[in-house]
VOKOLGU-5111 format. One line per field, with one value per residue: z, x negated, y of N, C-alpha, C, CB in turn; residue number from 1; chain; residue in one letter. Coordinates in steps of 0.2 Angstrom, whole numbers. Glycine has a CB too. Layout:
! VOKOLGU-5111
n_w = (Z  ...)
n_u = (X  ...)
n_v = (Y  ...)
ca_w = (Z  ...)
ca_u = (X  ...)
ca_v = (Y  ...)
c_w = (Z  ...)
c_u = (X  ...)
c_v = (Y  ...)
cb_w = (Z  ...)
cb_u = (X  ...)
cb_v = (Y  ...)
num = (NUM  ...)
chaine = (A  ...)
residu = (a  ...)
END
This chain:
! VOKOLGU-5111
n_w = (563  568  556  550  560  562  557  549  543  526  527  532  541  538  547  543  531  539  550  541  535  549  548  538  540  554  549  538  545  556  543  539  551  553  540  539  551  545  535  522  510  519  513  499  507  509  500  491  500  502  488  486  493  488  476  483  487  477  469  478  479  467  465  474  469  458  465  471  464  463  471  468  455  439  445  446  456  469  468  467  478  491  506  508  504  510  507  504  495  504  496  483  486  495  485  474  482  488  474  468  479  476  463  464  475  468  458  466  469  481  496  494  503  515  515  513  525  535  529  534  548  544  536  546  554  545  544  554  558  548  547  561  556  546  555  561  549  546  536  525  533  546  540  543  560  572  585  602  603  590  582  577  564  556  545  542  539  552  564  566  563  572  564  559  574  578  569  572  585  580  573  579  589  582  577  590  594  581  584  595  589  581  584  589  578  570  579  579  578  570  557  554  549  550  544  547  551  549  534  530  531  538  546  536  527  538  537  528  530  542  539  529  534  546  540  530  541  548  536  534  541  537  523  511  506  498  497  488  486  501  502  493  500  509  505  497  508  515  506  505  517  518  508  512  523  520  522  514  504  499  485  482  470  467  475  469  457  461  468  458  448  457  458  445  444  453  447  434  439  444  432  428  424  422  430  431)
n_u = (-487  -474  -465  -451  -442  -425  -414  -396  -389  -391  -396  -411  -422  -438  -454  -465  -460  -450  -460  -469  -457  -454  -469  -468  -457  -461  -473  -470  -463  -473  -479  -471  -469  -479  -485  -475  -478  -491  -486  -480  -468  -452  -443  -448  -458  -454  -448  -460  -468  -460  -460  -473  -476  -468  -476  -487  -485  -480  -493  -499  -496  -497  -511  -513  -508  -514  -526  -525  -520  -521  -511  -498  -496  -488  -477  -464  -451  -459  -468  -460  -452  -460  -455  -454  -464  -478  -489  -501  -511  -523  -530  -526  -514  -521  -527  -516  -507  -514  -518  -505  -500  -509  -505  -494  -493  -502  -494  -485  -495  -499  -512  -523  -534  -529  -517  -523  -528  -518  -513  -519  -517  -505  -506  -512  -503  -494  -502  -507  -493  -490  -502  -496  -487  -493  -499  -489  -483  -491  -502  -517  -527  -540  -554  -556  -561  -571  -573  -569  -558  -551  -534  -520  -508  -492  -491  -504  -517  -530  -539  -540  -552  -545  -544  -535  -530  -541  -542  -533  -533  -546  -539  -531  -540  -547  -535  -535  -547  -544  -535  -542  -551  -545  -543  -554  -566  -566  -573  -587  -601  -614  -605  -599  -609  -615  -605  -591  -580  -572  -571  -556  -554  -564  -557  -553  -565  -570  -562  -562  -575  -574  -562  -569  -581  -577  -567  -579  -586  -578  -573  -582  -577  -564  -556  -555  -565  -567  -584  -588  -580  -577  -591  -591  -581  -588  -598  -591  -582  -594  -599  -589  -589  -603  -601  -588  -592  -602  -617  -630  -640  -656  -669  -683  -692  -703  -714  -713  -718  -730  -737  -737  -745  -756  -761  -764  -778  -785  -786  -793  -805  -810  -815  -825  -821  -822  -813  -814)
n_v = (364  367  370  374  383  385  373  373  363  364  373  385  392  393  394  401  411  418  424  433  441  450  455  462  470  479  481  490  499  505  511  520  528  534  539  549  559  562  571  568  563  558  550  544  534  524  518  515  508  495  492  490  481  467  467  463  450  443  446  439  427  422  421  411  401  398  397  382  373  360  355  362  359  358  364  372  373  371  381  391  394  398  399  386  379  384  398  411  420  429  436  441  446  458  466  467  474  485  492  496  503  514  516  522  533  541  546  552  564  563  562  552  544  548  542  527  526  526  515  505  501  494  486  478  473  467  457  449  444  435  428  422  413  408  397  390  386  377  381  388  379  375  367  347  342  334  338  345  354  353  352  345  344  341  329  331  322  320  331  348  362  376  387  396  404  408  418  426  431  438  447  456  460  469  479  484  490  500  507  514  518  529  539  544  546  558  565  559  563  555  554  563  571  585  592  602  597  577  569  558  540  534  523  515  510  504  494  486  483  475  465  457  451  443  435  429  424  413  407  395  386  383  374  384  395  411  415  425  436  439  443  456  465  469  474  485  493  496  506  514  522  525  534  542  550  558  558  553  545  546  543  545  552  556  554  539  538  545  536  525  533  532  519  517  524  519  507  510  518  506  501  511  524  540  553  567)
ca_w = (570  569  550  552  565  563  553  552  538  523  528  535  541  540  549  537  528  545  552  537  536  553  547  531  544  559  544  536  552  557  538  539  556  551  534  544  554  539  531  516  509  522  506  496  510  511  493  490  504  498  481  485  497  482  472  485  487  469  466  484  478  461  466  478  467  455  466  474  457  463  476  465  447  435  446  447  462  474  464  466  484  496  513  510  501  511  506  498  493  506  492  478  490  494  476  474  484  484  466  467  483  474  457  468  479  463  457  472  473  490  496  495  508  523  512  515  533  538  525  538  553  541  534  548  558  540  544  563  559  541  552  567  549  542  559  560  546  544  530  526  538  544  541  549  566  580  592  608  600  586  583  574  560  554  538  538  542  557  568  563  566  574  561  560  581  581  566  575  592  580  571  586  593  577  577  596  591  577  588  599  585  577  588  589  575  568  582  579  576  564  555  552  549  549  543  552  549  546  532  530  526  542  546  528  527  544  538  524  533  547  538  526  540  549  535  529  544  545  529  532  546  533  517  507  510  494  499  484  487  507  499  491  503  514  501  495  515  514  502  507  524  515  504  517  530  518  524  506  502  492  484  482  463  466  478  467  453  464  469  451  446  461  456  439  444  456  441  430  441  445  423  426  419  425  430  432)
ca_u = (-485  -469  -463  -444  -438  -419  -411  -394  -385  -394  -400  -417  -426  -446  -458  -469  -456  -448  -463  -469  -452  -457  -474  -466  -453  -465  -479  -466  -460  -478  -482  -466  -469  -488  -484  -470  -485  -496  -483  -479  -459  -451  -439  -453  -461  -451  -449  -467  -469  -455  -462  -479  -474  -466  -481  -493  -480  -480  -499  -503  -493  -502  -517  -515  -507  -520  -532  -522  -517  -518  -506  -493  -497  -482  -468  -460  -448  -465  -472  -456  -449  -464  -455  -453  -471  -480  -496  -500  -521  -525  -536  -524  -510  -523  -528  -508  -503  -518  -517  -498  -500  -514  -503  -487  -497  -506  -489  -484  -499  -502  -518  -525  -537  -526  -512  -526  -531  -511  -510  -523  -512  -499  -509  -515  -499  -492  -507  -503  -488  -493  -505  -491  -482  -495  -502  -483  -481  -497  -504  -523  -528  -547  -558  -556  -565  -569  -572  -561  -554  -546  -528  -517  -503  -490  -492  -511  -522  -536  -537  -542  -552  -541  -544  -530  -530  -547  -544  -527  -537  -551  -536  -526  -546  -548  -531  -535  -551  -545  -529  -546  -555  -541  -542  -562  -573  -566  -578  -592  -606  -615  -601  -596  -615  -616  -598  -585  -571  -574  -566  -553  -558  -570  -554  -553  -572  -571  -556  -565  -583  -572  -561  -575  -587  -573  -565  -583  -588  -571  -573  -586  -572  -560  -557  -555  -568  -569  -586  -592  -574  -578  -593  -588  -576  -588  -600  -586  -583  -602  -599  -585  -593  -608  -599  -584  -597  -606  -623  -634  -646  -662  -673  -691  -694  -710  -718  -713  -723  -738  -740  -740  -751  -764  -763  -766  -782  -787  -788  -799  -808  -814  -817  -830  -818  -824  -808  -817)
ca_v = (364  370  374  375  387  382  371  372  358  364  382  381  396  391  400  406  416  422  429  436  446  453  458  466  474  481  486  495  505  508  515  525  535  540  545  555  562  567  576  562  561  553  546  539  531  517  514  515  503  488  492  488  474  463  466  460  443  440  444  435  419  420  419  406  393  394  393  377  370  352  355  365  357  363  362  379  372  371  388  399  393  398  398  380  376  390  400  419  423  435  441  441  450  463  467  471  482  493  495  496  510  519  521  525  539  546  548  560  570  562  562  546  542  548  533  522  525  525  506  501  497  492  479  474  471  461  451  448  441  432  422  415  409  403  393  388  381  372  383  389  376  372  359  341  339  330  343  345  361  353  352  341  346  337  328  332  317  319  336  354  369  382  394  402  405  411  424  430  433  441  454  459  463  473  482  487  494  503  511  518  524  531  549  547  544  562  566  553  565  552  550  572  574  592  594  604  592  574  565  552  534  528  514  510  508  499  488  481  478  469  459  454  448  442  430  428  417  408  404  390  381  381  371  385  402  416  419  432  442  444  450  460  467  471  480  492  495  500  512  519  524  531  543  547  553  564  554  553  540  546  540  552  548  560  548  531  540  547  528  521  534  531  514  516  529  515  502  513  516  500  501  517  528  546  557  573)
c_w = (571  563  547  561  566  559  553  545  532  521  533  536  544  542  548  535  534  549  548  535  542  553  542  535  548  554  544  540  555  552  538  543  553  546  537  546  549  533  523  516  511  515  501  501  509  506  490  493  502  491  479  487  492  478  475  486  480  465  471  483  470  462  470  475  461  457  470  468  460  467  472  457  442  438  447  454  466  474  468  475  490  502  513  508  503  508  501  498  499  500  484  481  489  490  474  477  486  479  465  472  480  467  461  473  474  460  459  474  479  490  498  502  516  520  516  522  535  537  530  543  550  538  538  555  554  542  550  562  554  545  556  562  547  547  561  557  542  537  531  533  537  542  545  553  571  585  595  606  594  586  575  570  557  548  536  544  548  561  564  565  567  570  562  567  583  577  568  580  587  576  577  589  589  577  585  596  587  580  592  595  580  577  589  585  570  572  583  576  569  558  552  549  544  546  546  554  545  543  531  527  529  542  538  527  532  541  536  524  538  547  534  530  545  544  532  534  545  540  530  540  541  525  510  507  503  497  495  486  494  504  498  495  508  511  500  501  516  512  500  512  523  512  508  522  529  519  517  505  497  492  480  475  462  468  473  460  455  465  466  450  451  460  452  440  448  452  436  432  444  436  424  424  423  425  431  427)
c_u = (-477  -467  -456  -444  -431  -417  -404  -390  -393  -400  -407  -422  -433  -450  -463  -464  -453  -454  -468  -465  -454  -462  -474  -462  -456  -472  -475  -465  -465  -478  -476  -466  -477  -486  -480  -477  -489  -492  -481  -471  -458  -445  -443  -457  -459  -452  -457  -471  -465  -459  -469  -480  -471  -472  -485  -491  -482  -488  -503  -502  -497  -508  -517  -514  -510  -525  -531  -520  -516  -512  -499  -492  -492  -476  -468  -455  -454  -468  -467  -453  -455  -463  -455  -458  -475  -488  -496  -509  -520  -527  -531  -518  -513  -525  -520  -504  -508  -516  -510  -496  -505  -508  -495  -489  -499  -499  -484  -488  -501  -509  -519  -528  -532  -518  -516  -528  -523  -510  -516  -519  -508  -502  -509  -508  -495  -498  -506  -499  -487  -495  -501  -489  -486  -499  -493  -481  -487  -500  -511  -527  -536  -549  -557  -562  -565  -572  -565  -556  -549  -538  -525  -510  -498  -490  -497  -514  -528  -533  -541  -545  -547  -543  -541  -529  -537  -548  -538  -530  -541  -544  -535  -534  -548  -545  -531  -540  -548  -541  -534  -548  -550  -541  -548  -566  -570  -573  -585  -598  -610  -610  -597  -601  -615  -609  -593  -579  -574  -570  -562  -556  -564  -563  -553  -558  -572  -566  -558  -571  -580  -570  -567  -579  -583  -569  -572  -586  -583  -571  -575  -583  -568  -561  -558  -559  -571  -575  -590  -586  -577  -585  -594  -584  -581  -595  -596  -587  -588  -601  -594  -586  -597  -605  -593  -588  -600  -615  -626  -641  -650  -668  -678  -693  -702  -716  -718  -719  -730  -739  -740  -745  -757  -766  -767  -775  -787  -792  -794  -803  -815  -818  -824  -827  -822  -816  -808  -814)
c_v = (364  373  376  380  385  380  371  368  359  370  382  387  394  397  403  412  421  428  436  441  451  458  464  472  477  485  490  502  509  514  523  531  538  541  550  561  566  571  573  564  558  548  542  535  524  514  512  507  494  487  486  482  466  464  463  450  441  440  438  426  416  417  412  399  393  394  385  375  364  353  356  361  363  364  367  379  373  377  393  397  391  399  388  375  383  391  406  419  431  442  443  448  457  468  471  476  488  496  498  501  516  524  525  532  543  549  554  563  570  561  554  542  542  544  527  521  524  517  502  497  494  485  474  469  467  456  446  440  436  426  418  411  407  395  387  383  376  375  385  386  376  367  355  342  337  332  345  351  358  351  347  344  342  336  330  327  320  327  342  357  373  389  398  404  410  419  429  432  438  449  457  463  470  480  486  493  500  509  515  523  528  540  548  547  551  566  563  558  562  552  558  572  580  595  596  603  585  571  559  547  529  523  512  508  503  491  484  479  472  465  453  447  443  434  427  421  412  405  398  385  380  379  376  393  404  418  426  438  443  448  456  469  471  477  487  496  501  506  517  522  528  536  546  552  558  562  550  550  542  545  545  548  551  555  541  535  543  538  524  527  532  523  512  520  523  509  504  514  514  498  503  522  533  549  564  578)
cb_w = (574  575  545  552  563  566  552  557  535  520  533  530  543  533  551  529  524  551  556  534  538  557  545  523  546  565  537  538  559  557  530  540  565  550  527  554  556  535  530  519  503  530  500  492  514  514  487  493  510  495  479  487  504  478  468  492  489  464  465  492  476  457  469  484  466  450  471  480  450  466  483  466  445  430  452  440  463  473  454  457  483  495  516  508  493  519  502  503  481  511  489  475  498  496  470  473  493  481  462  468  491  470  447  474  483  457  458  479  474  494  501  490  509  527  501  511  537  533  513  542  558  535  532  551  561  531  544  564  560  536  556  572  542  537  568  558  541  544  528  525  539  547  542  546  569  581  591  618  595  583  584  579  556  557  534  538  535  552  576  560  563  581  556  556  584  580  559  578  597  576  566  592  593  572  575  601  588  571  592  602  580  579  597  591  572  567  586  574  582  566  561  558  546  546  541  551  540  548  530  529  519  552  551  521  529  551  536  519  539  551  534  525  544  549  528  529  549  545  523  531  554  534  515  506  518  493  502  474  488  515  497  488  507  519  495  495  520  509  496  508  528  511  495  522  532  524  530  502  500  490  480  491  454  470  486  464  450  474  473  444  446  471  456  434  447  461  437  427  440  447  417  419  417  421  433  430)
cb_u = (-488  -470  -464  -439  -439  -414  -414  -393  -375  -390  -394  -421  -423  -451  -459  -471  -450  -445  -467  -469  -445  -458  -477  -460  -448  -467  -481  -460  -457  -485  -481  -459  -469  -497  -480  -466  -490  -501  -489  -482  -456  -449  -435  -457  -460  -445  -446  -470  -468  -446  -464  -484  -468  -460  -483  -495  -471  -474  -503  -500  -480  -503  -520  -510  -499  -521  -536  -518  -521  -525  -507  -496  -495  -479  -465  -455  -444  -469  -472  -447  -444  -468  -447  -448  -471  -479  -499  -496  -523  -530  -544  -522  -511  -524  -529  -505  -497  -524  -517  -495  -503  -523  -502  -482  -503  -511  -488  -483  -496  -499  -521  -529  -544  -525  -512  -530  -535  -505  -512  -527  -508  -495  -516  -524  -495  -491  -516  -495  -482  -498  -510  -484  -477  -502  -507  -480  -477  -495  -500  -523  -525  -549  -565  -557  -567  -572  -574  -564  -560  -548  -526  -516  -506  -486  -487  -514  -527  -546  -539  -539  -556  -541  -543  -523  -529  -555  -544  -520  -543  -558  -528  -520  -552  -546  -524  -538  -555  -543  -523  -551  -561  -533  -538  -565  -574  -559  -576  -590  -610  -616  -598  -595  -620  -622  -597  -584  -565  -576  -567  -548  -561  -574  -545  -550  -577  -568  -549  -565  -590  -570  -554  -581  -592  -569  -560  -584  -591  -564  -578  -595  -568  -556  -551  -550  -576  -565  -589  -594  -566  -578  -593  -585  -570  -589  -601  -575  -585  -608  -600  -580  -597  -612  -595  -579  -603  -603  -622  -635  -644  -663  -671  -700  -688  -711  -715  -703  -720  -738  -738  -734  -752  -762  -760  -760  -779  -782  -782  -799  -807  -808  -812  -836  -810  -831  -804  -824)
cb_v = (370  373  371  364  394  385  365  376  362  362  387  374  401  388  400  401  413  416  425  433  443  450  454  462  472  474  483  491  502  504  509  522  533  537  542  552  557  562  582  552  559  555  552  542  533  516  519  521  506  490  500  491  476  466  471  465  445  448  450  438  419  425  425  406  390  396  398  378  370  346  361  373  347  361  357  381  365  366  388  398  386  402  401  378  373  390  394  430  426  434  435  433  448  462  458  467  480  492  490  490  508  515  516  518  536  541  544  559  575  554  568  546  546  558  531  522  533  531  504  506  501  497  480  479  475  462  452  456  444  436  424  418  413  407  400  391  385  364  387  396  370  371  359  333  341  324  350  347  367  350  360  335  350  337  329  342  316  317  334  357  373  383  394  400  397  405  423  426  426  436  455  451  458  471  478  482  491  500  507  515  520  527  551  545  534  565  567  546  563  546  543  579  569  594  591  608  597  571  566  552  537  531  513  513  514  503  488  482  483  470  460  460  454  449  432  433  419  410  407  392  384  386  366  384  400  421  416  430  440  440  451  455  460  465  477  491  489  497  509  517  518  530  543  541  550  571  548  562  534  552  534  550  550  569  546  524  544  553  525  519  541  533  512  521  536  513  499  519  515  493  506  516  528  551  555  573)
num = (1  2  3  4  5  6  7  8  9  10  11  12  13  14  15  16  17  18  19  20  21  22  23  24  25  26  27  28  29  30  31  32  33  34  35  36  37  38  39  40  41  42  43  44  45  46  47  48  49  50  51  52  53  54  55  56  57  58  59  60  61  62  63  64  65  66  67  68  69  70  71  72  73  74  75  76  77  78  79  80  81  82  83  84  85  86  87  88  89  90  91  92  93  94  95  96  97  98  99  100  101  102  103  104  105  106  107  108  109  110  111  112  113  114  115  116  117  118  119  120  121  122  123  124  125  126  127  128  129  130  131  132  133  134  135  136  137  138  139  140  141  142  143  144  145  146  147  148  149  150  151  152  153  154  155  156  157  158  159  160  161  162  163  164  165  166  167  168  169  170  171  172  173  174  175  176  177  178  179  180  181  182  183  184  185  186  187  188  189  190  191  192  193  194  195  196  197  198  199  200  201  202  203  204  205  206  207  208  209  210  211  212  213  214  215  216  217  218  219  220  221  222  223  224  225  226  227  228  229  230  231  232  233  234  235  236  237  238  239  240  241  242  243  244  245  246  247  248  249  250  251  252  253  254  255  256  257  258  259  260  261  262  263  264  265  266  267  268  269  270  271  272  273  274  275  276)
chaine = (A  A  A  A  A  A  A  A  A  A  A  A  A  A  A  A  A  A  A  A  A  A  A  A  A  A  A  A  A  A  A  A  A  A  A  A  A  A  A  A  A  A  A  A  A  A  A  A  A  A  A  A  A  A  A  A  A  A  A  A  A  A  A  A  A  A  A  A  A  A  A  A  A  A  A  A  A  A  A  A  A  A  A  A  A  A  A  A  A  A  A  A  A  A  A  A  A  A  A  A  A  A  A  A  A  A  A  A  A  A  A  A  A  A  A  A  A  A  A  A  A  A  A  A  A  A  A  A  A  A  A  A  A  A  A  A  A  A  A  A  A  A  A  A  A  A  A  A  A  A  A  A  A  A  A  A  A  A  A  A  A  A  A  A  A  A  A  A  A  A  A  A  A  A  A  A  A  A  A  A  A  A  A  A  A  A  A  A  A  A  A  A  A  A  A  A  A  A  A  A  A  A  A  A  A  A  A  A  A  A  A  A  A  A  A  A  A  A  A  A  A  A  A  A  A  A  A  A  A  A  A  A  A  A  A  A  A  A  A  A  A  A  A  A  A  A  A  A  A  A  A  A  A  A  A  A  A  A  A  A  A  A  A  A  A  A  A  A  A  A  A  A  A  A  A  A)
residu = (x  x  x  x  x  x  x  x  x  x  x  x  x  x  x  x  x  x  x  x  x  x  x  x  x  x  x  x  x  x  x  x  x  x  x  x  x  x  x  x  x  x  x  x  x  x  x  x  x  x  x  x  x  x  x  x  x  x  x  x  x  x  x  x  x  x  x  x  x  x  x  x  x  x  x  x  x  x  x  x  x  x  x  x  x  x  x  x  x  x  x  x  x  x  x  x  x  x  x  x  x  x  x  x  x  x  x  x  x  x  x  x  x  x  x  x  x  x  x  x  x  x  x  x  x  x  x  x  x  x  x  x  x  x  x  x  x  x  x  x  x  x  x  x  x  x  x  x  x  x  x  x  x  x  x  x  x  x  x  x  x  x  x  x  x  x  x  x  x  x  x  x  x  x  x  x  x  x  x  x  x  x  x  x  x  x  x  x  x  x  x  x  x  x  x  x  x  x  x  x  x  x  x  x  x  x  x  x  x  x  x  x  x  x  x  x  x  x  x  x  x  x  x  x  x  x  x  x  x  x  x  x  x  x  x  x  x  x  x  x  x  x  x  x  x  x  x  x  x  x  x  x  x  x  x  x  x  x  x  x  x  x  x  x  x  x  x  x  x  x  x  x  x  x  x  x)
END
């Protein structure tokens, strides 16, 4: 649509890279005042956050150009210069700076989960602004269609789902929500069960059922849809919900063994046996 922002001789700022800066800069600033809030080193904050924000760039570009290899082949010019050949792996991204926020948090003795509910908004306001840069620069595009909705990109043949437009409408819906449930779901009855204090990790539970299911069905508008990762994404969620809550799934091993014996007792039986 729109993949140069200003050109001005040989200087060219594209808009992928630009709005991505924003995302990295406005994440940032979110992550920086709530760590404030929760009592976090406001001196390591920041570093922690640059730190992890390079590693998620560097694993998010990995992933992307080996999953895009025909596009990229060997050329390291097209590999190494991603404002001007745009594209990051949501999925590769988010793998790296988890990993890269968990061992930097474990490091500080910080309590993890209330890192991970704070890297929520932060995430979700790099995604924000990731998406205008990637709708910008004609990246992670939909599928060709010939519905009135589609949109045309330059230097891509026929017209597109509006992916990327319908998964910007669907974050910002997310990131609305989440800013409500941010002050309520310590009070979510379900969700304390019988606990006097509920613990952190419903929005990190939530973030990875919603993107999941979220990218999950976009997937199948767009050319390129990880569906065992959202999966995945949305399993963990699960299981982070259940054991943050304190709400314990069990399974009655006395009953599955009363009802193979009564089976077994049923089949004799039918033999003659006597069980007297």
């Amino acid at each position: 649509m729109w993949p140069t922002l200003i050109s001005i001789g040989p200087l060219a700022i594209q808009s992928f890279g630009f709005f991505m800066f924003l995302g990295v800069f406005f994440g940032g600033f979110i992550w920086w005042q709530k760590g404030k809030e929760e009592g976090f080193e406001e001196n390591f904050l920041m570093d922690h956050w640059l730190i992890s924000g390079v590693t998620a760039m560097i694993s998010g570009r990995a992933w992307y150009v080996l999953t895009h290899w025909q596009i990229f082949g060997a050329s390291w010019y097209k590999i190494l210069f991603f404002t001007k050949f745009p594209g990051l792996s949501y999925e590769g991204a988010l793998i790296g700076a988890i990993i890269m926020l968990l061992i930097l948090g474990k490091r500080r003795d910080w309590d993890l989960w209330s890192m991970a509910e704070i890297g929520v908004f932060s995430l979700l306001t790099v995604e924000l602004f990731g998406t205008i840069g990637s709708f910008l620069g004609g990246s992670n595009l939909g599928k060709a269609t010939s519905w009135w909705w589609g949109i045309g990109f330059p230097g891509v043949d026929g017209r597109r789902h509006p992916a990327q437009v319908i998964y910007l409408i669907l974050l910002f819906l997310i990131f609305k929500l989440f800013k409500k449930w941010e002050n309520e779901y310590r009070r979510f009855e379900w969700y304390q069960h019988g606990k006097d204090e509920a613990k952190p990790g419903f929005l990190t539970s939530m973030y990875l059922i919603s993107l999941g299911l979220v990218k999950l069905g976009l997937g199948f508008l767009m050319d390129y849809n990880n569906i065992w990762f959202n999966i995945s994404l949305i399993v963990l969620g699960g299981l982070i919900l259940v054991e943050r809550s304190g709400i314990k799934v069990e399974l009655s091993k006395n009953k599955t063994v009363g009802l193979k014996n009564s089976k077994i007792i049923k089949k004799r039986k039918k033999k003659g046996f006597d069980f007297k």
